[in-house]
C-alpha positions as CSV (number, residue, x, y, z in Angstrom):
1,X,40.7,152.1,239.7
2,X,44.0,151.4,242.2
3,X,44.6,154.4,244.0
4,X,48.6,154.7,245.9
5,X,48.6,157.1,248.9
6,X,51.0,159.4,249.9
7,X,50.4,161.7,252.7
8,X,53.4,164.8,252.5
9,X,53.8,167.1,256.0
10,X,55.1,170.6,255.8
11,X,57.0,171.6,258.8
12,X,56.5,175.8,258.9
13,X,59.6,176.1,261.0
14,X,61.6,174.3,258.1
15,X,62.2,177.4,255.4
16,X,62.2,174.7,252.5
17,X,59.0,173.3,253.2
18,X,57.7,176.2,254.0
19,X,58.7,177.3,250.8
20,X,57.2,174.5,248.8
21,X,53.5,174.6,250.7
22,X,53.4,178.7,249.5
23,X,54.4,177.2,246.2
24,X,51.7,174.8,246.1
25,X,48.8,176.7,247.7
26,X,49.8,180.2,245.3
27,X,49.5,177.2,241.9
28,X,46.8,175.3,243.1
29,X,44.5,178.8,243.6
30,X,46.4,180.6,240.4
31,X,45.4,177.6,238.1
32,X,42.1,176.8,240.2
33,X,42.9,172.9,241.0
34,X,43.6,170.7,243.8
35,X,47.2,171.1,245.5
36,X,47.6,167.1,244.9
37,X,47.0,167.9,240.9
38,X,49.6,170.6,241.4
39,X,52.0,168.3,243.3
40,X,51.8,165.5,240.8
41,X,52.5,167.9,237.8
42,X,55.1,169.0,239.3
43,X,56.4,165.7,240.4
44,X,56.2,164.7,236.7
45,X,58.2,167.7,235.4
46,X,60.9,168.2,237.7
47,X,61.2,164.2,236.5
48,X,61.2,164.9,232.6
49,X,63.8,167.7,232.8
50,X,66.1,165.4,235.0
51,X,65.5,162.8,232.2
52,X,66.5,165.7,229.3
53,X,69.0,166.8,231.3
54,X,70.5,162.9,231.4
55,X,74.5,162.5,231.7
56,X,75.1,166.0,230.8
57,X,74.1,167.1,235.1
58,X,75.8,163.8,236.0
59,X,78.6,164.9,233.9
60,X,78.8,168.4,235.4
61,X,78.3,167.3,239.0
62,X,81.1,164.9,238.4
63,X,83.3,167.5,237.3
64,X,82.7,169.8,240.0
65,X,83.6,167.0,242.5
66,X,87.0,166.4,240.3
67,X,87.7,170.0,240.6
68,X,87.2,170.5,244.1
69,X,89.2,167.2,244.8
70,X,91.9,168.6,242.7
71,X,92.4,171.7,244.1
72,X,92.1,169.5,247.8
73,X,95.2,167.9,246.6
74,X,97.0,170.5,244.7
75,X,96.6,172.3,248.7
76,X,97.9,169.8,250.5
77,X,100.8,168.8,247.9
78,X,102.0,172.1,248.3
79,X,102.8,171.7,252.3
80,X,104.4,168.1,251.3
81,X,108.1,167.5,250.8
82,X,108.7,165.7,247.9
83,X,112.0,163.3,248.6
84,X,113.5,162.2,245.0
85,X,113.7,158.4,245.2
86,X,117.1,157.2,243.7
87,X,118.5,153.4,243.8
88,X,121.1,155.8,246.4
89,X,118.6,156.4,249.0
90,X,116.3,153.6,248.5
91,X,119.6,151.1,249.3
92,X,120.7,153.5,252.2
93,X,117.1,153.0,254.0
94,X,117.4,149.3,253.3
95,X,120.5,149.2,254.9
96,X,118.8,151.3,258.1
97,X,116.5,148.9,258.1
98,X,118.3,145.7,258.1
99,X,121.1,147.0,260.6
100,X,120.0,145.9,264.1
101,X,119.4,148.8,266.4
102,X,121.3,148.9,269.6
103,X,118.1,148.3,271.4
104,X,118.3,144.7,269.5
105,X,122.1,143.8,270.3
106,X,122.2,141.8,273.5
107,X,124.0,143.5,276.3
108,X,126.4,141.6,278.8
109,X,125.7,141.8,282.2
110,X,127.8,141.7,284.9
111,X,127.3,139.1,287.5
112,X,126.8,141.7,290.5
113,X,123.6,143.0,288.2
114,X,122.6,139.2,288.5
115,X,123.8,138.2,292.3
116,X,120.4,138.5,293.5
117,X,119.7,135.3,291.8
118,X,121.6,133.5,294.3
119,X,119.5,134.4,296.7
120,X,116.8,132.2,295.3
């Protein structure tokens, strides 16, 4: 007979596994067996109602997540200005854009700005 190993620690200061080493000890002395028969049984259960459960949790969860993104959106949409986009203002901005700004022109400058030069 193989035999796989699995050693499980319960922390007391974690609630949750605190919870689930009450759990085991109240089963394992209510039904008179070993806490690891009680651990595998349960191991095996919680598995066969995921299994019957199936798509129909996956389906749910999914949904939940949809909804909350949703209403995540439908939030922030709210605070968002909405700007129609016509071929008006879509050619207006491409003109803004192609027009050179005045930091882009080149500037004359005067030859006193440049007399240092001579210097050199």
């Amino acid at each position: 007979m193989e035999e796989k190993r699995l050693s499980i620690r319960f922390r007391m200061d974690n609630s949750q596994d605190k919870k689930a080493w009450e759990l085991l000890q109240t089963l394992s002395a209510k039904e008179n067996v070993s806490k690891n028969a009680i651990a595998l049984k349960l191991i095996c259960r919680g598995a066969d109602t995921c299994d019957s459960l199936g798509d129909s949790s996956l389906d749910s969860l999914a949904m939940k997540i949809a909804d909350l993104v949703t209403d995540k959106l439908s939030a922030t949409a709210e605070t968002v200005k909405i700007i129609p986009a016509t071929n008006e203002v879509l050619s207006a901005e491409a003109e803004k854009l192609s027009a050179p700004s005045p930091d882009d022109e080149i500037r004359t400058v005067s030859k006193e700005a440049l007399s240092f030069l001579d210097d050199f």
